[in-house]
ZAMARGU-4260 file (C-alpha; in steps of 0.2 Angstrom, whole numbers, plus 5000, padded with zeros to 4 digits):
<rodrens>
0) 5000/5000/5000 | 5005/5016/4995 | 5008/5027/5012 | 5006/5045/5007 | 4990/5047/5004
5) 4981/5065/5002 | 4971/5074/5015 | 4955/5081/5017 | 4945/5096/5021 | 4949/5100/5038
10) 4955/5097/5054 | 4950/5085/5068 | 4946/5079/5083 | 4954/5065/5088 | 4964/5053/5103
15) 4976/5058/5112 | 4991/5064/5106 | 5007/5073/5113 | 5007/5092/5112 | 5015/5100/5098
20) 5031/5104/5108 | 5031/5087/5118 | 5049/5078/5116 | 5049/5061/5113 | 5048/5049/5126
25) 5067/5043/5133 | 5060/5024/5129 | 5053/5019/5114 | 5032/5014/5117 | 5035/5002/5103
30) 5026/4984/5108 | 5041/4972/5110 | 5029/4954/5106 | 5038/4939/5100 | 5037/4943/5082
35) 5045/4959/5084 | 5060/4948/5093 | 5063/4938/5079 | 5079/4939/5069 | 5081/4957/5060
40) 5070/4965/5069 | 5076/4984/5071 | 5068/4998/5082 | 5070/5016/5076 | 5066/5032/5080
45) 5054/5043/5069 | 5061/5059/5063 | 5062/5075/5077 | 5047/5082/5072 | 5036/5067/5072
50) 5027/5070/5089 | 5023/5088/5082 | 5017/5081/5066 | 5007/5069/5073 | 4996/5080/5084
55) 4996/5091/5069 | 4985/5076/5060 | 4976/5071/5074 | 4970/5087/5082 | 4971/5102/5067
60) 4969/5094/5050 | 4953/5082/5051 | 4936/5087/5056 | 4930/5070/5058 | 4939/5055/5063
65) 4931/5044/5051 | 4942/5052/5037 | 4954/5040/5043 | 4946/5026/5033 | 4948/5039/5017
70) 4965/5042/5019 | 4970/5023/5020 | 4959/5016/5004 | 4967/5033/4996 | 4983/5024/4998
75) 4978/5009/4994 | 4970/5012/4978 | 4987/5023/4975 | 4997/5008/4979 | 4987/4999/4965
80) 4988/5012/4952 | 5007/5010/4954 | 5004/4992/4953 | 4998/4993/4935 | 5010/5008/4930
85) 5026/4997/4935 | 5021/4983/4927 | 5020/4994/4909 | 5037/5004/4913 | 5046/4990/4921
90) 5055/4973/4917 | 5057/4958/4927 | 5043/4965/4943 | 5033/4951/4951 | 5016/4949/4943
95) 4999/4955/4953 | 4990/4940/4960 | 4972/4942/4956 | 4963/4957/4950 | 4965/4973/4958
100) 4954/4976/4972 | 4955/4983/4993 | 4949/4972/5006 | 4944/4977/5021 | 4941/4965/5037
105) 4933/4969/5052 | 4934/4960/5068 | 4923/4964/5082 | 4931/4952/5095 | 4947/4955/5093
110) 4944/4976/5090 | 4951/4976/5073 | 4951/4986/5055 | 4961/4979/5043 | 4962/4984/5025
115) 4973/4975/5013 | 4978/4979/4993 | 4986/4968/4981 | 4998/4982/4973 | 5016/4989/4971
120) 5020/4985/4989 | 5037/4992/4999 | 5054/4987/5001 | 5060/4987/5019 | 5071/5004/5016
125) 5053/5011/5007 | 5045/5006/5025 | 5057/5017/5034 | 5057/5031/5023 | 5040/5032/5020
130) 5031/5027/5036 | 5045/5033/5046 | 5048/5052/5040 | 5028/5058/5042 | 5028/5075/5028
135) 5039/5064/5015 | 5030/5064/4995 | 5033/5045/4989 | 5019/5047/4977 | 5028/5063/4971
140) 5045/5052/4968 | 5038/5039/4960 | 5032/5050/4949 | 5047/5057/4945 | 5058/5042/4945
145) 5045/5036/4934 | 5044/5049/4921 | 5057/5044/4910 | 5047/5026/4907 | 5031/5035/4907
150) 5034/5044/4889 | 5040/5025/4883 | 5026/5017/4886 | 5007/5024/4876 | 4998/5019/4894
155) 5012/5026/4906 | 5006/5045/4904 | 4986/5038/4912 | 4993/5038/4928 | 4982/5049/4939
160) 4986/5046/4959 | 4979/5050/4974 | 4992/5051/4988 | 5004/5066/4987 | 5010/5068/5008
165) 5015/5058/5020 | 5001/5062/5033 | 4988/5053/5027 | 4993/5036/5033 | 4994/5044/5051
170) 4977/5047/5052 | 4977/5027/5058 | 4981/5033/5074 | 4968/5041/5077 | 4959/5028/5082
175) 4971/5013/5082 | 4983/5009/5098 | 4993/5003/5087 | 4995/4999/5068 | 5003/4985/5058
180) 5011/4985/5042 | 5015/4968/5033 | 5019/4973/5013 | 5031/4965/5001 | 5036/4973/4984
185) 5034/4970/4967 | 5052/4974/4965 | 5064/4961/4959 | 5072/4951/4975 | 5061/4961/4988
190) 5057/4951/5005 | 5042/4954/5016 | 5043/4967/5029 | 5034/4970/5045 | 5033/4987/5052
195) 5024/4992/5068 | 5020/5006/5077 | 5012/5012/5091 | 5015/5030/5086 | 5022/5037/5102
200) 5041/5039/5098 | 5049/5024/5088 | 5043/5010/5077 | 5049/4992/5072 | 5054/4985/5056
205) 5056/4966/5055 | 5056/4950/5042 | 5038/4949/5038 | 5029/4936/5029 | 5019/4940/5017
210) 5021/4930/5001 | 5014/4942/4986 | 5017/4958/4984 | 5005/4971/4993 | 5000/4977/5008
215) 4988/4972/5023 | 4988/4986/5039 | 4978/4981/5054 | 4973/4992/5065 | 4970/4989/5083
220) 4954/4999/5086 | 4955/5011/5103 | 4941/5007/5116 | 4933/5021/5109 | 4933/5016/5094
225) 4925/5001/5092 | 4911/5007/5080 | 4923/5003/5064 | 4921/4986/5066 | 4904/4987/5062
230) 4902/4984/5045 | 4888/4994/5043 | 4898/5010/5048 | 4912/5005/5038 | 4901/5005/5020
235) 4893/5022/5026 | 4908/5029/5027 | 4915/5022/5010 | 4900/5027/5000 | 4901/5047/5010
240) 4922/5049/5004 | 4928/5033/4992 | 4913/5029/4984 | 4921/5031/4965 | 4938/5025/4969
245) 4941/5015/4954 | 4946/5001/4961 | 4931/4988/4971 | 4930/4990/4989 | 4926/4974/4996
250) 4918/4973/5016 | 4920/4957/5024 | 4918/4952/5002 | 4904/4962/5000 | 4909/4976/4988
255) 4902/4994/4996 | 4908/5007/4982 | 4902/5011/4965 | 4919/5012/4957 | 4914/5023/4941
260) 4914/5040/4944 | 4902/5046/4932 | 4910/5061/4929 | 4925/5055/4923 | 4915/5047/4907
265) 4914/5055/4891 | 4897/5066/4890 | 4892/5053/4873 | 4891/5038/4886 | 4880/5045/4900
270) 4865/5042/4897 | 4849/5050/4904 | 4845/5039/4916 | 4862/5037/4924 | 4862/5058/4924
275) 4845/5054/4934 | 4851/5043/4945 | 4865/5051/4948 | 4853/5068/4952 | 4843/5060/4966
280) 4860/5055/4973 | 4868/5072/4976 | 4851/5079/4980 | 4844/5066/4991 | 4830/5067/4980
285) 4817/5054/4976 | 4816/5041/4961 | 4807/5052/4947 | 4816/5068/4951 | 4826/5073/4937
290) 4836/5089/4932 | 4829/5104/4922 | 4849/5108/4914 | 4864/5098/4917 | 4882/5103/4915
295) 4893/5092/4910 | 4912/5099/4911 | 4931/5093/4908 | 4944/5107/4908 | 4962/5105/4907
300) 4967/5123/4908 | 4972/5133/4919 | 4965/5121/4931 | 4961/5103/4929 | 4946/5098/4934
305) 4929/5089/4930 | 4912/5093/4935 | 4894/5088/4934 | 4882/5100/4938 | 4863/5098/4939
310) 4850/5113/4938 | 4836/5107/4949 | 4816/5108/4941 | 4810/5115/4958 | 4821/5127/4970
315) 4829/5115/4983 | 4818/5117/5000 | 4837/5123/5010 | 4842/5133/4994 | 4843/5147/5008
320) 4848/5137/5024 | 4866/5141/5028 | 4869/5121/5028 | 4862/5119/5011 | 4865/5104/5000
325) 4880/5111/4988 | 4891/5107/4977 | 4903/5092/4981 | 4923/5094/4981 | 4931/5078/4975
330) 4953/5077/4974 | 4955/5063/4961 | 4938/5053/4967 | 4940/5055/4985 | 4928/5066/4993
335) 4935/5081/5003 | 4921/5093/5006 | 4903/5088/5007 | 4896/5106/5004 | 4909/5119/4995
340) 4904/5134/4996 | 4919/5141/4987 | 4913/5132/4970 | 4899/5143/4967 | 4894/5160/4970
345) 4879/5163/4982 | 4867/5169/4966 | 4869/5149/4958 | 4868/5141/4974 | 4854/5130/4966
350) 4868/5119/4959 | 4870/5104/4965 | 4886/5091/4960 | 4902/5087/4961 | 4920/5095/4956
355) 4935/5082/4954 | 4950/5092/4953 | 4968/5083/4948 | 4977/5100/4955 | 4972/5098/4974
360) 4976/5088/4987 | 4966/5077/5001 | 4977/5088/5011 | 4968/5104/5014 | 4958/5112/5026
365) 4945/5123/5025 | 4955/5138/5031 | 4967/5133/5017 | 4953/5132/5004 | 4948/5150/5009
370) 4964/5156/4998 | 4964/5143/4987 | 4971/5151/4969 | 4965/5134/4962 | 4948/5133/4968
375) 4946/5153/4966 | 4950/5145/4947 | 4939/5132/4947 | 4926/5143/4953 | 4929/5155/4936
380) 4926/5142/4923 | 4911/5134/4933 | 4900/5153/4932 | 4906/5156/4915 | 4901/5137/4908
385) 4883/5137/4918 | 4879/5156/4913 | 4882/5150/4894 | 4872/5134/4896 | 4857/5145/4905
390) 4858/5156/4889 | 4858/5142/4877 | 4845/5134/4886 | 4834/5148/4884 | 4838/5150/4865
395) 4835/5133/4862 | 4820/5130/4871 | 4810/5147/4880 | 4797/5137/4888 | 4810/5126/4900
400) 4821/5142/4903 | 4804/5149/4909 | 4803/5136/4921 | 4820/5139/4928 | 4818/5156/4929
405) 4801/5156/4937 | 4812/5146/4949 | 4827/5154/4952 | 4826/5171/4943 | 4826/5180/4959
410) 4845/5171/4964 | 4850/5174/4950 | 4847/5193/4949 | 4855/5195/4965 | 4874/5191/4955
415) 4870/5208/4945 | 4885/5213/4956 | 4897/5202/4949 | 4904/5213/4937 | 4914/5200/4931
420) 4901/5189/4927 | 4886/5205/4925 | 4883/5206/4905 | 4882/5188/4905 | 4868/5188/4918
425) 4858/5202/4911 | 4855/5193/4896 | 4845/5179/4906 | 4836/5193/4916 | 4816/5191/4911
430) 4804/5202/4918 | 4785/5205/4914 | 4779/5222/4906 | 4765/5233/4901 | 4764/5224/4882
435) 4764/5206/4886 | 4750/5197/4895 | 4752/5192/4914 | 4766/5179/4915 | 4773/5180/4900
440) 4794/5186/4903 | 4804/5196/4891 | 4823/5198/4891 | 4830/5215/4888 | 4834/5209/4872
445) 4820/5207/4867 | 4812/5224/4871 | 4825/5232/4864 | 4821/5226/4847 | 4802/5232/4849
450) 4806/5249/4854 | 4800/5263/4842 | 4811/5270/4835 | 4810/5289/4842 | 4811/5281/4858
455) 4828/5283/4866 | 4829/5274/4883 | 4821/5257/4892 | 4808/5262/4905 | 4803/5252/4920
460) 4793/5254/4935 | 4795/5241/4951 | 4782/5238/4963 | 4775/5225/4974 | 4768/5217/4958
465) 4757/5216/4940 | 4742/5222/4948 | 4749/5235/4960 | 4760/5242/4943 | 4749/5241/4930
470) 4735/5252/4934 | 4749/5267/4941 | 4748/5285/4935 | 4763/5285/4930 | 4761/5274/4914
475) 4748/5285/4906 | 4758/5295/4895 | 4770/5279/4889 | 4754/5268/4886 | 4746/5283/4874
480) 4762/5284/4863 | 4763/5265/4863 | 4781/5265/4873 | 4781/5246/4885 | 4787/5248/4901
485) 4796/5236/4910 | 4786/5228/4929 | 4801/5226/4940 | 4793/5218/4955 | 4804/5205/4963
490) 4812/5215/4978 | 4830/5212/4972 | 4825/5222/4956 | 4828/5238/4965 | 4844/5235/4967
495) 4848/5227/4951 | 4842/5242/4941 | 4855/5252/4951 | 4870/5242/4948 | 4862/5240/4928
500) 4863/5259/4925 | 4860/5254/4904 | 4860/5239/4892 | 4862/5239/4875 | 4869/5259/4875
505) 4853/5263/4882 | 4848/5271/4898 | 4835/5262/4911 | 4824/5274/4916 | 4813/5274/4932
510) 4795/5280/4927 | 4791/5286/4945 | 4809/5296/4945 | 4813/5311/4940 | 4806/5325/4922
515) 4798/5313/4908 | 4799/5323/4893 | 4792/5312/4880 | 4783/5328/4870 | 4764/5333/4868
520) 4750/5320/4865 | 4750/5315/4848 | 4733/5323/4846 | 4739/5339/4855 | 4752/5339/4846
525) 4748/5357/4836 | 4739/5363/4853 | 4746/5377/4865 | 4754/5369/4881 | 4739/5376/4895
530) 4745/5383/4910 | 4740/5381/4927 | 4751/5390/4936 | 4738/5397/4951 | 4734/5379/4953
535) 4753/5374/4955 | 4757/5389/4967 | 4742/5385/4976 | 4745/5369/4978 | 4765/5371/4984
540) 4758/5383/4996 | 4745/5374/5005 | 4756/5357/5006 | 4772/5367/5011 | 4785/5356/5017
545) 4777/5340/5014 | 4781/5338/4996 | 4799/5341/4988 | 4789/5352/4974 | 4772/5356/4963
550) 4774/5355/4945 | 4765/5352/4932 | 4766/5332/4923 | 4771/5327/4905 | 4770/5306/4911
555) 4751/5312/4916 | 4736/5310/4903 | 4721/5302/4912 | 4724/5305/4932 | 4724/5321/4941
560) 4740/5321/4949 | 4753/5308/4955 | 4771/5308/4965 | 4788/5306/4958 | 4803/5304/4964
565) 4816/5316/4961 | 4834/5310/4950 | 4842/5301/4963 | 4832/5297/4976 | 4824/5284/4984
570) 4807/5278/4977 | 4791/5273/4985 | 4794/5255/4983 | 4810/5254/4985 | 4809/5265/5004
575) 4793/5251/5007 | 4807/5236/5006 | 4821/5247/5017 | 4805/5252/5030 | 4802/5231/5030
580) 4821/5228/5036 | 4823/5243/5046 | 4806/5253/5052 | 4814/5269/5056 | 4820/5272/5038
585) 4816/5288/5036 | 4805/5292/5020 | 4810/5306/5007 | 4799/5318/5003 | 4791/5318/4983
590) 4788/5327/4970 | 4771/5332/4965 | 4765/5331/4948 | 4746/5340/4941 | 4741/5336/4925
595) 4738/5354/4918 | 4721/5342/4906 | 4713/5337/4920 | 4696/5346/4924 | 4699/5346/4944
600) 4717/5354/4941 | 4710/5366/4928 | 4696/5370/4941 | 4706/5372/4954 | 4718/5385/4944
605) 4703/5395/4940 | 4698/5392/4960 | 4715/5399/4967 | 4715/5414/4954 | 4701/5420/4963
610) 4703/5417/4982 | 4721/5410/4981 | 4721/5405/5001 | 4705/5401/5005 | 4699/5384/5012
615) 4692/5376/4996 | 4709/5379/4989 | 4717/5369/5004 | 4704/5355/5004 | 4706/5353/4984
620) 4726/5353/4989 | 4726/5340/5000 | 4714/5328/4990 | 4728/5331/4975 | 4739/5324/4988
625) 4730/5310/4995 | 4726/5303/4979 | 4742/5300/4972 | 4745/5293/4990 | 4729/5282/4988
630) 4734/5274/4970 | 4750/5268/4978 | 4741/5261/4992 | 4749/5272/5006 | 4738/5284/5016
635) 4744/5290/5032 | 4729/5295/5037 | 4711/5287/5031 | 4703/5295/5041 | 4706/5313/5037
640) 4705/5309/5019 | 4686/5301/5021 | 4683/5320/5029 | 4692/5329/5016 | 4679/5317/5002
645) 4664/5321/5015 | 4662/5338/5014 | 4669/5343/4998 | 4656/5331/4993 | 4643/5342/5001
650) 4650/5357/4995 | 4645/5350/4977 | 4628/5342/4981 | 4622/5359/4989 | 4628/5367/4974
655) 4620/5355/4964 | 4603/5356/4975 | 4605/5375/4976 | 4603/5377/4956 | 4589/5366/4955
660) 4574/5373/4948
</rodrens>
């Protein structure tokens, strides 16, 4: 068995250990049974720093103690990869007896884990090098020993292991009080060695007796420890970290891993019900469930890596939890991170999968992954591949990319600020608008190319939805001249048409902010602008400081009056949210627009000419005010305005009586 194995995700609870500046102890805690009497048997120290590197393993660099289990099949499926390689580069090795496989034993009564290959095996001075200098890369020096054979043999260069440090095969201890090795080489002339250990300072090599080349490690299991010899435990933890080594794991002969990784294949050989199956595996989903888009990847540059990547049809029910279901982070088939945050940017969080990446280690934690260059690399080509499979999904077939963005058109909105990634995402915006029926979507695209051609600019108006939008003041002027206006009414779309600013070299403009100059009516079009400037005056004085301004409308054609917001400021809707996350937001104060057509506003002009601050003139004031307060569903207070309604209402049915007949 190969010894240096890679290493996963994080670090670890685990036995006891010596601290990090604890000395070896003055005599070696190596077992001293009969075998390790016999003739040639050696007892040797570990390296200085091998008490400090241990309680590195066993106290920082696991999370979970199970991954000890992961780290030794790592090896051994490394040790059988070497196996097949040396065989190809190499005359006159001993042949592999039977076919390539890891066994693993269990014994509950005696309390112990042993897992045995049939690969390249060690020499005795491999033994002591390798399992007795703890940081030291023999897969890295095979390797390179190797190389030179690799480029005369066509399979040679196919080589893909898994171990690259030295640590991994210390995880044993762990969980084992001690740990022994019996391995015999492929090499020419190598004898069988036994090394044993019970990590505390020293280790024994002695004559072995193993009569083919491999290696068998038994572990004998801690008190604590005396779940893994339970064979149940044993396959869970196969399937959760080695399920796709490619190489059978066999349990007590039972084999407990599914060896293909389905990734790895070539896209023409996956076929939709292996894709489906493989779905409800990294979803947890339910036989019938299948992806709505799936993403099939293999990069070589700059980062090697393969992924398969599945949209889901229906948003995930933790799609928001902190401890989501993500995407899984495999280091050549071994699993190191269950839930990688660091694969995916928070607006495609819907992803679920796995990344297999040749360039990472089993050795890395998840502080390390934090500033990880290669996953930050990884991460790149994963947004960029998905983005352009979304858009060719929705040019190949609308109706399904209308399902996924009924879905997760909201998440994905929120990555507007990925300015890396932001004209990408605007092209798979949809939103509803004034010209298409109820849930129908259109993409900016497509708006763009039905514009009339004297109009110079996109509009859109965001609300809490179609029905609160559509029947607003402020698309009077836009629906006469035939102009569609985009509805904006997901939440996020306030803050996405900030960070938009423009698409296609044209500006998006808010239809409730600031002047709309879009020219007279066509039907006035040869007609004198009226004034109503006595109505505007009157108006700005009786309201006083509860308005930002009076003046008269060009958005207006039907409606008396309505409030706009000025250039820059916060609108209604989008003060409603901020008011929803914090309630003392302060609101800022509106603009008030009269439309100079309007029989009231024409009224009152010719009112306020006449007795300019008299109480009609207030009364008529506030109604103007309250009405544009009442179309967006916000009135301070009712109860005032039904008074105002009340007796302005008898004011005209006196009148009414009083020229009766």
């Amino acid at each position: 068995m190969n010894t240096e194995s890679q290493n996963p995700e994080t670090s670890g609870s685990a036995p006891s250990a010596q601290p990090p500046d604890a000395q070896p102890p003055a005599t070696p805690a190596s077992p001293t049974s009969d075998e390790t009497r016999a003739a040639g048997a050696v007892e040797l120290p570990f390296q200085a720093e091998v008490q400090q590197v241990l309680a590195l393993v066993i106290n920082s660099l696991y999370a979970n103690q199970e991954v000890f289990l992961r780290e030794l099949i790592s090896n051994a499926s490394d040790a059988l990869d070497k196996a097949r390689f040396l065989a190809l580069t190499r005359e006159g090795v001993a042949e592999q007896v039977g076919e390539p496989a890891i066994l693993i034993t269990l014994d509950d009564a005696a309390r112990t884990l042993t897992i045995e290959d049939n690969g390249i095996g060690m020499t005795r001075d491999e033994v002591v090098q390798n399992l007795g200098t703890i940081a030291r890369s023999g897969s890295l020096e095979f390797l390179k020993a190797n190389a030179e054979a690799a480029k005369q043999k066509k399979d040679g260069g196919k080589l893909q292991l898994i171990g690259q440090f030295g640590v991994g095969f210390y995880a044993a201890f762990m969980v084992a009080s001690r740990v022994d090795v019996q391995t015999r080489s492929m090499l020419p002339g190598a004898e069988p060695v036994l090394w044993r250990s019970s990590g505390a300072g020293s280790f024994t090599v002695a004559p072995g007796d193993r009569e083919h080349p491999g290696t068998k490690i038994v572990l004998h299991l801690k008190d604590d420890a005396r779940e893994y010899t339970k064979a149940w435990r044993i396959k869970d933890i196969i399937r959760k970290y080695s399920d796709f080594v490619h190489f059978p794991i066999k349990v007590n002969d039972e084999v407990a891993n599914r060896s293909a990784a389905l990734w790895t294949l070539p896209k023409s050989q996956i076929t939709e019900e292996q894709h489906a199956e493989f779905f409800q595996h990294v979803t947890g989903g339910y036989e019938g469930d299948k992806p709505l888009l799936t993403v099939h990847l293999s990069i070589d540059a700059p980062v090697q890596f393969h992924a398969l990547l599945y949209v889901p049809e229906k948003a995930p029910a933790d799609m928001f939890h902190k401890d989501r279901r993500g995407v899984r982070l495999y280091a050549k088939r071994v699993l190191i991170v269950e839930d990688c945050d660091k694969l995916t940017p928070m607006y495609l969080r819907f992803l679920r999968g796995v990344v297999d990446s040749e360039d990472l280690s089993l050795n890395v934690s998840r502080e390390m992954l934090q500033e990880n260059r290669t996953l930050s690399q990884i991460e790149q080509q994963i947004v960029k591949q998905v983005l352009k499979s979304l858009k060719d999904l929705s040019e190949s077939d609308p109706e399904r990319y209308a399902t996924f963005w009924k879905e997760f058109g909201q998440v994905v909105k929120g990555g507007i600020n990925d300015w890396k990634n932001k004209d990408a995402i605007t092209e798979l915006c949809r939103f509803e608008s004034m010209n298409t029926e109820a849930g129908k979507l259109i993409s900016l695209r497509d708006y763009v190319a039905k514009m009339p051609e004297e109009q110079k600019e996109i509009y859109y108006v965001t609300g809490l939805g179609r029905r609160a939008v559509e029947q607003s003041p402020h698309l009077e002027a836009f629906r006469k001249r035939g102009y569609d206006v985009l509805f904006l009414v997901d939440p996020v779309d306030e803050f996405l048409v900030k960070a938009l600013n423009e698409f296609d070299k044209r500006r998006l403009k808010s239809v409730t902010h600031g002047d709309v100059d879009l020219g007279p009516e066509p039907e006035k079009k040869d007609q004198p602008e009226e004034s109503v400037d006595a109505a505007v005056a009157a108006v700005k004085a009786a309201l006083g400081d509860r308005v930002k301004d009076v003046r008269v409308s060009r958005r207006l054609t039907d409606s008396a009056s309505c409030l706009v917001a000025a250039e820059g400021d916060p609108g209604a809707n989008f003060e409603r949210i901020m008011k929803m996350i914090d309630q003392n937001t302060e609101e800022s104060k509106r603009i008030l627009e009269l439309n100079p057509s309007h029989p009231v506003v024409k009224n009152l002009d010719i009112l306020a000419k006449r007795e300019a601050d008299s109480e009609r003139v207030k009364q008529w004031s506030e109604l103007l005010l309250d009405q544009a307060l009442l179309v967006e569903g916000v009135v301070q207070e009712p109860a005032k305005l039904v008074r105002r309604i009340q007796d302005l209402l008898a004011q005209v049915s006196t009148a009414a009586v009083g020229n009766q007949p």
